[in-house]
C-alpha positions as CSV (number, residue, x, y, z in Angstrom):
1,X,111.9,167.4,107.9
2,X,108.4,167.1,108.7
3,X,106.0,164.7,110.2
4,X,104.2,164.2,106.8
5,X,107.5,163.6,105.1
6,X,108.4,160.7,107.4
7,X,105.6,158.9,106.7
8,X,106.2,158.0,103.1
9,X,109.8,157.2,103.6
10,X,108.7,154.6,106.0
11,X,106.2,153.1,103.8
12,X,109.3,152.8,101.2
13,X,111.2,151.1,103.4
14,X,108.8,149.1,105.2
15,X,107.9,147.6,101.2
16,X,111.6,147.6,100.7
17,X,111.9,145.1,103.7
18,X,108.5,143.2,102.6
19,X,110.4,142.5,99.3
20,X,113.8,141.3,100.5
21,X,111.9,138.9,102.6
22,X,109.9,137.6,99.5
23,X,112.9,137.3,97.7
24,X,114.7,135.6,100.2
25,X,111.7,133.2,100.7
26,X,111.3,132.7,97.3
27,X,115.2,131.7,97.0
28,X,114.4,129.0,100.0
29,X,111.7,127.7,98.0
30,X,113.5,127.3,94.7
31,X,116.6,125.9,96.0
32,X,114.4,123.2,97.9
33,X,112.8,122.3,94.6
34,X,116.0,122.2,92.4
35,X,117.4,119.9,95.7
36,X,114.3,118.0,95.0
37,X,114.8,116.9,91.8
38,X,115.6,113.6,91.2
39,X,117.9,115.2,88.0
40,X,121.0,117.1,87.7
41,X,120.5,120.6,87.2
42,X,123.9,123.0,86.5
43,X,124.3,126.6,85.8
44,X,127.6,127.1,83.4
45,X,129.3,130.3,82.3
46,X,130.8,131.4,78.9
47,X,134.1,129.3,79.7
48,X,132.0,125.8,80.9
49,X,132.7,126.2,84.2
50,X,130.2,125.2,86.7
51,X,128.8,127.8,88.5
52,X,126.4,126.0,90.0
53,X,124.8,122.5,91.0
54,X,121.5,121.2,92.7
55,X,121.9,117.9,95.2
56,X,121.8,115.4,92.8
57,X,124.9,117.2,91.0
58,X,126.8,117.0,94.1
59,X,125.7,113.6,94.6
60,X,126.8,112.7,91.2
61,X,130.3,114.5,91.2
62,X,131.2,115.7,94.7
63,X,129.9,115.6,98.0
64,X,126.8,117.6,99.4
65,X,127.6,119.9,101.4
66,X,126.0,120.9,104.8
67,X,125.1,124.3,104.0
68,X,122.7,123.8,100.5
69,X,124.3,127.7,99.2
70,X,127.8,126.2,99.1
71,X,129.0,123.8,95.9
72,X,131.8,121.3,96.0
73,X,132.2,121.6,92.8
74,X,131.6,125.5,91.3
75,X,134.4,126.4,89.6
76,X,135.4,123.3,87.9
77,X,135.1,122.7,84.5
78,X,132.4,119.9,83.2
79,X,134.3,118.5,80.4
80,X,136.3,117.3,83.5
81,X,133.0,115.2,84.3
82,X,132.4,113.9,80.7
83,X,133.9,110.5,79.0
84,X,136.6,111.3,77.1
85,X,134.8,110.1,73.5
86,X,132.3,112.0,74.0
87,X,133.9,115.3,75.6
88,X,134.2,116.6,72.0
89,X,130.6,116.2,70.6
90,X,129.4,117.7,74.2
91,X,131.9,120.6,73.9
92,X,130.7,121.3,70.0
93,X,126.8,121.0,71.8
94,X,127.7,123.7,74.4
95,X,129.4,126.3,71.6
96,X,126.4,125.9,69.4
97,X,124.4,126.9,71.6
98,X,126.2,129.6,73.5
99,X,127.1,130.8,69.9
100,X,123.6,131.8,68.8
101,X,121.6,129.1,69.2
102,X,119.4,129.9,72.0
103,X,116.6,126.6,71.3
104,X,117.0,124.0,73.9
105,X,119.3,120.7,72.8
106,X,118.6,117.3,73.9
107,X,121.2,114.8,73.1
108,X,122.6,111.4,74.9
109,X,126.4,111.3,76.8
110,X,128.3,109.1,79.0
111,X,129.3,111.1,82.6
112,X,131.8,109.7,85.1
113,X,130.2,109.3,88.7
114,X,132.1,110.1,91.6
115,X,133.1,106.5,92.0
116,X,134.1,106.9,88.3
117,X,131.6,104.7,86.9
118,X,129.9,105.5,83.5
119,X,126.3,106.7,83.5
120,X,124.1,107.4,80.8
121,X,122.6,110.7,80.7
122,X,120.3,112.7,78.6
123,X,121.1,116.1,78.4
124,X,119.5,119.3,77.9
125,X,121.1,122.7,77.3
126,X,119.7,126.1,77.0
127,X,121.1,129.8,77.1
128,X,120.2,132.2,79.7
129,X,119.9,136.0,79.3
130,X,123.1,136.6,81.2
131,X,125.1,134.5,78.6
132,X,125.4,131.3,80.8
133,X,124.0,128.2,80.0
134,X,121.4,126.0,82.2
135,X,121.9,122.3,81.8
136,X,119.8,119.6,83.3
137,X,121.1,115.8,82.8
138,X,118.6,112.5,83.7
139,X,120.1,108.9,84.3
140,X,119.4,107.4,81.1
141,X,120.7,104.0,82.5
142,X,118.3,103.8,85.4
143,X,115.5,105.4,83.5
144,X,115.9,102.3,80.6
145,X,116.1,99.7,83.5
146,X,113.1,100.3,85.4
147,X,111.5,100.7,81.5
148,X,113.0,97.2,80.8
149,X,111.7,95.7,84.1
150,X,108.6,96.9,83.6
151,X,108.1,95.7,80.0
152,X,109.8,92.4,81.3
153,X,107.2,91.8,84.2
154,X,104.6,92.4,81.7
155,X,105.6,90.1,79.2
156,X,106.2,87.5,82.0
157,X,102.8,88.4,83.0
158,X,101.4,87.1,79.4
159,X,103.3,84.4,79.3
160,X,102.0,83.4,83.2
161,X,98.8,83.4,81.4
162,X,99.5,81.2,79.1
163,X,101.6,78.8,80.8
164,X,99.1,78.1,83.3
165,X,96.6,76.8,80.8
166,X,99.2,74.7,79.1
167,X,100.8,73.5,82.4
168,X,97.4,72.6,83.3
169,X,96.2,70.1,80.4
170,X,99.3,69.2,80.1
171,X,99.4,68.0,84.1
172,X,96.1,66.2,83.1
173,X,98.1,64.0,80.6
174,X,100.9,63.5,83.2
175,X,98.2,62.0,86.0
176,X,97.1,59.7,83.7
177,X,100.2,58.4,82.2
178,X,102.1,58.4,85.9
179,X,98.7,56.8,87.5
180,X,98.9,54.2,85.3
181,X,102.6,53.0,85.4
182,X,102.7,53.5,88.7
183,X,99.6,51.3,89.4
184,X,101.0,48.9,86.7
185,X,104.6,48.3,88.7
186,X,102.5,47.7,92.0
187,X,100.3,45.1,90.3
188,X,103.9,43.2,88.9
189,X,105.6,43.3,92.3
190,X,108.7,42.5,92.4
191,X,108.9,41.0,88.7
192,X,112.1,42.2,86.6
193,X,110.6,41.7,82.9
194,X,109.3,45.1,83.0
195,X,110.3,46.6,86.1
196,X,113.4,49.0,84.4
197,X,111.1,50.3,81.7
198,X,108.4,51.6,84.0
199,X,111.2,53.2,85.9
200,X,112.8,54.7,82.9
201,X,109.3,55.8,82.1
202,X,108.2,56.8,85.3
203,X,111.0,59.2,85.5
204,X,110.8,60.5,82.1
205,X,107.5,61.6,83.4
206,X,109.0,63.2,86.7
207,X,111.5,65.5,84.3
208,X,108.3,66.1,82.2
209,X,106.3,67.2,85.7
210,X,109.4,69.3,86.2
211,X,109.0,71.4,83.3
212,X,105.5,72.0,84.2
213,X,106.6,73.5,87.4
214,X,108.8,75.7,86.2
215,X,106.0,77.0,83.7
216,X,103.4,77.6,86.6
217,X,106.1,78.9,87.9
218,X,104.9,81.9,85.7
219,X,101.0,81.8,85.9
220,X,99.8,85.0,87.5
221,X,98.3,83.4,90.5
222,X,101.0,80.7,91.6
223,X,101.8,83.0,95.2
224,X,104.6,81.2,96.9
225,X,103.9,78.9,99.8
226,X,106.2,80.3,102.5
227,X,107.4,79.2,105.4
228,X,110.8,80.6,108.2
229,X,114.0,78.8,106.5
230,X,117.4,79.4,107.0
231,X,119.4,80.4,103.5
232,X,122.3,78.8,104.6
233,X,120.6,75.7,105.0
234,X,118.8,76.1,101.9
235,X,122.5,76.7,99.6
236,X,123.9,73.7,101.5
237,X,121.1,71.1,100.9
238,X,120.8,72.6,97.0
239,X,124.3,72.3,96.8
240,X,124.6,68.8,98.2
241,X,121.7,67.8,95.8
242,X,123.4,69.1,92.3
243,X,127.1,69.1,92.7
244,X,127.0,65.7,93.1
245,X,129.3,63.6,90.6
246,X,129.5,67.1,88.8
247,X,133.4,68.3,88.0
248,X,132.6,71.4,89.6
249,X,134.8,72.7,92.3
250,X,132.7,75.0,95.3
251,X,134.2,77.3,97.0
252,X,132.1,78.4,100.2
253,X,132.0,81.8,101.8
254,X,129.1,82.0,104.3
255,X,127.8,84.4,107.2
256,X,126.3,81.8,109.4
257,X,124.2,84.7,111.5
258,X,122.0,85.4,108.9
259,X,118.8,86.0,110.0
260,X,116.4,84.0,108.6
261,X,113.8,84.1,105.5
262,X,110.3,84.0,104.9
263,X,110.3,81.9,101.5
264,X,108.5,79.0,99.5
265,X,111.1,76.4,100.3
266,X,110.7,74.4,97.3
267,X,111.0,77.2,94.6
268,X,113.7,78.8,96.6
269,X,115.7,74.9,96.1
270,X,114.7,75.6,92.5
271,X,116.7,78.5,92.1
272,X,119.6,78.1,93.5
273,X,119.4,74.4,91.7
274,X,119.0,76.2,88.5
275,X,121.8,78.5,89.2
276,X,124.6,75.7,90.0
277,X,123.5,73.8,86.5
278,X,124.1,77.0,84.6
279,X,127.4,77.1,86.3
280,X,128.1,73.3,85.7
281,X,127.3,73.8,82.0
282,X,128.9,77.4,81.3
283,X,131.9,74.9,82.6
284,X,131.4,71.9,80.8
285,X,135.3,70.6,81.3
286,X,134.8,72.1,85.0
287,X,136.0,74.9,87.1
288,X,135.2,76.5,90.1
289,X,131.9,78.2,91.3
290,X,132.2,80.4,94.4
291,X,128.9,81.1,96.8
292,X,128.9,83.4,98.9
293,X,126.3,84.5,101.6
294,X,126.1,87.8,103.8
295,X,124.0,90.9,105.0
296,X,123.0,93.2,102.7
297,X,120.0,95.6,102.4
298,X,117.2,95.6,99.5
299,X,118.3,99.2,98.9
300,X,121.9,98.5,98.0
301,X,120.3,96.3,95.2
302,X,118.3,98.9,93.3
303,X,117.3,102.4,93.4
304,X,114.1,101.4,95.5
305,X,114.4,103.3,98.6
306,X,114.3,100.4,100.8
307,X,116.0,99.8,104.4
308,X,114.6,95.7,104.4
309,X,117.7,94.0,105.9
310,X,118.5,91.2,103.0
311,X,120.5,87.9,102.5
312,X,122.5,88.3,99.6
313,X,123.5,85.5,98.2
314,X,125.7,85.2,95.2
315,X,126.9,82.5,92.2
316,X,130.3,83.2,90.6
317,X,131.7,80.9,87.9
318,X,134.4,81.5,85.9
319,X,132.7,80.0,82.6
320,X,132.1,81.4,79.2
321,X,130.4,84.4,80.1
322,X,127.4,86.1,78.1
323,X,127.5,88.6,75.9
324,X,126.4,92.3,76.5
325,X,124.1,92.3,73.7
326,X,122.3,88.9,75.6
327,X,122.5,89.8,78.8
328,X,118.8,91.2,79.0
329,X,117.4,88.4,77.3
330,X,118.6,85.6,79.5
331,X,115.5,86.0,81.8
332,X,113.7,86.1,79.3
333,X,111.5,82.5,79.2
334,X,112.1,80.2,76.6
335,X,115.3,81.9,75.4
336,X,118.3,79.7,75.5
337,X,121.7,79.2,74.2
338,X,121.7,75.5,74.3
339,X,120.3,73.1,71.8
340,X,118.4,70.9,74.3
341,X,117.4,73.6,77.1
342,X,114.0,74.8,77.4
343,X,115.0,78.5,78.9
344,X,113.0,78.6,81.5
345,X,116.2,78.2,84.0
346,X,117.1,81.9,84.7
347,X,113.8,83.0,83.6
348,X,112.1,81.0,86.5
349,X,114.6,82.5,88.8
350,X,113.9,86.0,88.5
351,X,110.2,85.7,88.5
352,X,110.5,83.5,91.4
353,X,112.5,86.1,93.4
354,X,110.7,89.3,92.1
355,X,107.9,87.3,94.0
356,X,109.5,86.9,96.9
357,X,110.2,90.7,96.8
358,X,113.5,89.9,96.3
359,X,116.1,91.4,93.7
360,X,118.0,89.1,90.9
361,X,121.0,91.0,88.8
362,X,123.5,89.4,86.2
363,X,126.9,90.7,85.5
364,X,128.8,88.3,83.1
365,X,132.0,88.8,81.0
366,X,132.8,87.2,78.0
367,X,136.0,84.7,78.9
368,X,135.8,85.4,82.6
369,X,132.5,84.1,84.2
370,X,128.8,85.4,85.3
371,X,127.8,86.1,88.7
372,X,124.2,85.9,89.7
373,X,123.5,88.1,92.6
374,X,120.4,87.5,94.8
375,X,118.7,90.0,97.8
376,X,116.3,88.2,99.8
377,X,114.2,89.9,102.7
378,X,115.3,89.2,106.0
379,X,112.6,88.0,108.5
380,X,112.0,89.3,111.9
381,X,110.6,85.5,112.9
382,X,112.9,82.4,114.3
383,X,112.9,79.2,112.5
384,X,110.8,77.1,115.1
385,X,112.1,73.4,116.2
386,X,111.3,70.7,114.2
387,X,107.9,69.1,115.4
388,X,108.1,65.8,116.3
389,X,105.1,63.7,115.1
390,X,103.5,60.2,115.9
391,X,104.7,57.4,113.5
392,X,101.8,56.2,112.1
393,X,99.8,53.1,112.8
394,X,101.7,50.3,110.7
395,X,98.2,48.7,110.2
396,X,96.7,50.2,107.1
397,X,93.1,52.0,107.7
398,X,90.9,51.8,104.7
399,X,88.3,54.7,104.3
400,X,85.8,55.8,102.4
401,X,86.3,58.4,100.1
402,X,84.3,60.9,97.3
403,X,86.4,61.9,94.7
404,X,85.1,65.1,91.9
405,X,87.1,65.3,88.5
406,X,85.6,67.0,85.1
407,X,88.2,64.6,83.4
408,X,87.1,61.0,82.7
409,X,90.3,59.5,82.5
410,X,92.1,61.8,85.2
411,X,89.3,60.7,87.6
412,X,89.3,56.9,86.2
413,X,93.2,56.8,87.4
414,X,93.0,59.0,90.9
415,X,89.7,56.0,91.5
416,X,92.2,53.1,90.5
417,X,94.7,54.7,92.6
418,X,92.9,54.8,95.6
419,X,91.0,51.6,95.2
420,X,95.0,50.1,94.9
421,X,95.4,51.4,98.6
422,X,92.6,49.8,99.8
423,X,89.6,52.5,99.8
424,X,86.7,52.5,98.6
425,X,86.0,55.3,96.2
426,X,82.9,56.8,94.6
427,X,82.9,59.3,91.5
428,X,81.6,62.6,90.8
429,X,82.0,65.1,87.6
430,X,81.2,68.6,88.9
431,X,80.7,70.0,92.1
432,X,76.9,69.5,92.4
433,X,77.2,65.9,91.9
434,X,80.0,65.7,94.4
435,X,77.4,67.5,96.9
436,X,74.9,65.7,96.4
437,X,76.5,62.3,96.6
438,X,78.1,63.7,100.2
439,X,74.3,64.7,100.8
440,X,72.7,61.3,100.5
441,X,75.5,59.5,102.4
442,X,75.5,61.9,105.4
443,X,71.8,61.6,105.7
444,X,72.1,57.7,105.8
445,X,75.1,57.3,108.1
446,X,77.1,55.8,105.7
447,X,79.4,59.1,105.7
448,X,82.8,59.3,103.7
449,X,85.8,59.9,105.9
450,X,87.3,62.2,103.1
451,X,86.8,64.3,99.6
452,X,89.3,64.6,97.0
453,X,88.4,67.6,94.6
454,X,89.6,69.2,91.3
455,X,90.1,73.1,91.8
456,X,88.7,74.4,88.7
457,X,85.7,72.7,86.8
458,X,84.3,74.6,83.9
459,X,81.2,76.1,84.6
460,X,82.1,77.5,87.8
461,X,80.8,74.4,90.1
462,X,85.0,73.6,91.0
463,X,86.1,72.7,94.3
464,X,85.9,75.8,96.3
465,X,82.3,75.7,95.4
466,X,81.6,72.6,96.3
467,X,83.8,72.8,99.6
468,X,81.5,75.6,100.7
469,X,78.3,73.6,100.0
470,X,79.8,70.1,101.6
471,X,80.6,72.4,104.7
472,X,77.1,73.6,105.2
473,X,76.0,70.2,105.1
474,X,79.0,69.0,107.8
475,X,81.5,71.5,109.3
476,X,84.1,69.3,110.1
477,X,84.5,67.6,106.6
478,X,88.1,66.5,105.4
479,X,88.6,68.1,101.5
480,X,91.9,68.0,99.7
481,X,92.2,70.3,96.9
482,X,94.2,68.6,93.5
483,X,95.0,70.5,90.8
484,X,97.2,70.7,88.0
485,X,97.1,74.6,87.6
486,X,98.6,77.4,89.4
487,X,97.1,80.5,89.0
488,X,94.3,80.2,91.9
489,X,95.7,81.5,95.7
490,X,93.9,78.6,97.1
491,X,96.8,76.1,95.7
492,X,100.0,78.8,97.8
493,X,97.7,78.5,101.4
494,X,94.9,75.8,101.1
495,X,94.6,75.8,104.8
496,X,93.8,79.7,104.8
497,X,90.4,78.3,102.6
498,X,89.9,75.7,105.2
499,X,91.1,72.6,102.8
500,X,93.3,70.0,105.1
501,X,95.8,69.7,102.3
502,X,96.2,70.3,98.4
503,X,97.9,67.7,95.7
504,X,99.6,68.8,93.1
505,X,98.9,66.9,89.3
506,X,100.0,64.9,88.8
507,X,101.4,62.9,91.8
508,X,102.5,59.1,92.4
509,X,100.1,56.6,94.5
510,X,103.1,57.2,97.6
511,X,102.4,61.0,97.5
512,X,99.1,60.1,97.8
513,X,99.3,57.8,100.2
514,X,101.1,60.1,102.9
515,X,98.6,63.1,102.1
516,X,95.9,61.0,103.1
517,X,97.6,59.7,106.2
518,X,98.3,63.2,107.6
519,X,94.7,63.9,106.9
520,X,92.9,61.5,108.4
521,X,95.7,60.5,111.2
């Protein structure tokens, strides 16, 4: 052969060569997109047998095997993988379409996971050139959870909204009626003609303050106020506090080495309170509640890819149980079952945990009980000692102090208040009067010692405002922030803003009282 000959036969092979390797590299690519996929993708033949199956496939019915060209499960047939009510309907689906329908179906079917649970999946199904049949399958049932979250956060997000405006006025209404029975049993002493009916009333008020927790609970801004806490010290003192005199029977199973948490104390007492009186009345002849606490991670409580370490924490009862058709709507506020509940027990619970970036599931069955499961983040922080503080002087120190309120009456009772401990007090509506007032009494040494403000004042002159303004004028001035709403940051950290403490409307004259002493010890 000649020279001139060779040359083109190289050429050929040379491309030859050039287009293996491009098909080989394009095979690479396409298996690592199908192993991508978060859905099941399946190649069938004519007799439904798998021929082939991306990761999640394997993941779904076998086990993925090291080498991404082999399948643990080609050969088998999927009706094997299929409920049994519905293997018909999906083996009908398949003929119809392997028949002579070639267009794509798209229908709903229950599949049985490798640990033979049920999933959800939609389904489509179209027909290849070579006869075969390409089927892809996406997890309904995760798919229509996240939706439900979603649309659930959202809706709790309106309702936040609202609530905080309600909680607010109606916390107004609270300080004044509180302020004045509590200012009215000082002024009787120890006289019993009245003395059980302010207490019946002053604690009607307290369950009415309660409620308006649990609502701001909701309001958008209401950040927790967190501090290092131990959960098993947290389930023991929330126990101790609500199983008293109740006919429930607790069973305890606790992992004393969990690391701690980084949680508001207060609404983290809330929930697990909540949880134990669902429990108590889901059992109203009584009956045993199980708690258990152990390690877990974040990612074993959804499909967030997550590798937090968690305390998991966990309320079983063996009560009436809810049914399947109510089991989304339980966390849903102001849905109850019972004639004098407000609904805002579970409800608060989950929003309080989603904001602890925590996870709350319910699994209930009607006759045998509901168990509340909760993941908490672990912290990487020790609980620190217990600080031991100087008892303060038994001799009372009177001081002077400049109160701001937009509410007449609100800022009439926080005056009589104060004046009933000994202080003397001087008024302010808005922030600029409240500057100006601190102005004129710097100036003329007759200084106050501290300032009581009201977070929001409409028309923008509220506390921060004036804090700023009274700091220009003295750096080292003592402000407590009050409020009766939640939805500003400044009420989860008011040190981070510089405030020395905040009050929360409405509060009794001892709450007060102690505020002020740690202020101005």
């Amino acid at each position: 052969m000649s020279q001139e000959g060779l040359i083109p036969l190289d050429r050929e092979v040379d491309a030859q060569h050039r287009l293996v390797e491009e098909i080989a590299a394009r095979k690479v690519r396409q298996e690592a997109i199908l192993a991508a996929l978060p859905e099941v993708v399946i190649l069938l033949d004519e007799a439904f047998c798998i021929q082939y199956a991306n990761t999640a496939g394997e993941k779904l019915w076998g086990t993925v095997p090291a080498n991404p060209s082999d399948c643990s499960i080609c050969g088998l047939a999927v009706i094997h993988f299929i409920h049994p009510e519905d293997r018909n309907r999906w083996t009908a689906l398949l003929e119809s379409v392997l028949i002579g329908d070639s267009t794509e179906k798209d229908k709903l079917l229950r599949v049985r996971g490798s640990g033979d649970e049920l999933v959800w999946m939609n389904t489509k199904i179209c027909k290849l050139a070579d006869g075969g049949l390409l089927c892809t399958l996406e997890d309904y049932t995760t798919r229509r959870r996240h939706e439900t979250e979603l649309t659930k956060s959202q809706r709790l997000e309106s309702i936040g909204r609202l609530a905080g405006g309600l909680a607010h006025d109606f916390n107004n209404f609270l300080s004044i009626i509180m302020g004045n029975l509590d200012i009215a049993q000082i002024k009787l002493g120890s006289t019993e003609l009245v003395k059980s009916e302010l207490e019946i009333a002053i604690k009607a008020c307290m369950k009415a303050s309660d409620i308006t927790k649990q609502m701001l609970t909701f309001s958008k801004g209401g950040a927790p106020r967190t501090e290092i806490a131990s959960v098993v010290d947290l389930i023991e003192e929330a126990s101790e506090m609500n199983i008293h005199g109740s006919k429930l029977k607790v069973h305890f199973d606790i992992d004393h080495s969990i690391p701690a948490v980084e949680v508001d104390v207060g609404q983290i007492h809330q929930v697990f309170g909540n949880l134990i009186i669902n429990a108590e009345q889901s059992m109203p002849g009584g009956g045993e509640l199980s708690i258990r606490v152990s390690h877990g991670s974040l990612a074993e409580e959804s499909e967030v890819n997550d590798d937090l370490n968690a305390a998991v924490i966990e309320f079983e009862d063996q009560g009436c149980g809810i049914p399947d058709d109510k089991i989304d709507l339980v966390t849903d506020p102001y849905y109850t079952t019972k004639t004098d509940g407000t609904g805002l027990g579970l409800s608060t619970a989950f929003w309080i945990i989603q904001r602890h970036h925590g996870r709350l599931s319910i699994k209930s069955t009607i006759g045998q009980g509901t168990t509340v499961r909760i993941a908490l983040p672990c912290s990487n922080k020790s609980i620190h000692g217990v600080k031991t503080t100087e008892s303060p002087s038994l001799e009372k120190r009177h001081h002077r102090i400049l109160i701001m309120d937009d509410n007449d009456e609100v800022r009439d009772v926080l005056r009589m208040m104060l004046e009933t401990l000994g202080h003397q007090v001087e008024e302010t509506s808005d922030g600029q009067q409240c500057v100006a007032a601190y102005q004129k009494a710097f100036v003329t040494d007759h200084a106050f010692d501290l300032v009581v403000v009201d977070l929001t004042v409409p028309g923008g002159f509220g506390g921060r405002w004036a804090f700023e303004k009274l700091r220009e004028i003295n750096s080292k001035v003592s402000v407590i922030v009050a409020s009766g709403y939640g939805n500003d940051s400044t009420l989860a950290s008011p040190e981070a803003y510089g405030f020395k403490a905040r009050l929360q409307k409405p509060f009794m004259i001892s709450e007060l009282e102690s505020v002020i002493e740690q202020v101005l010890r």
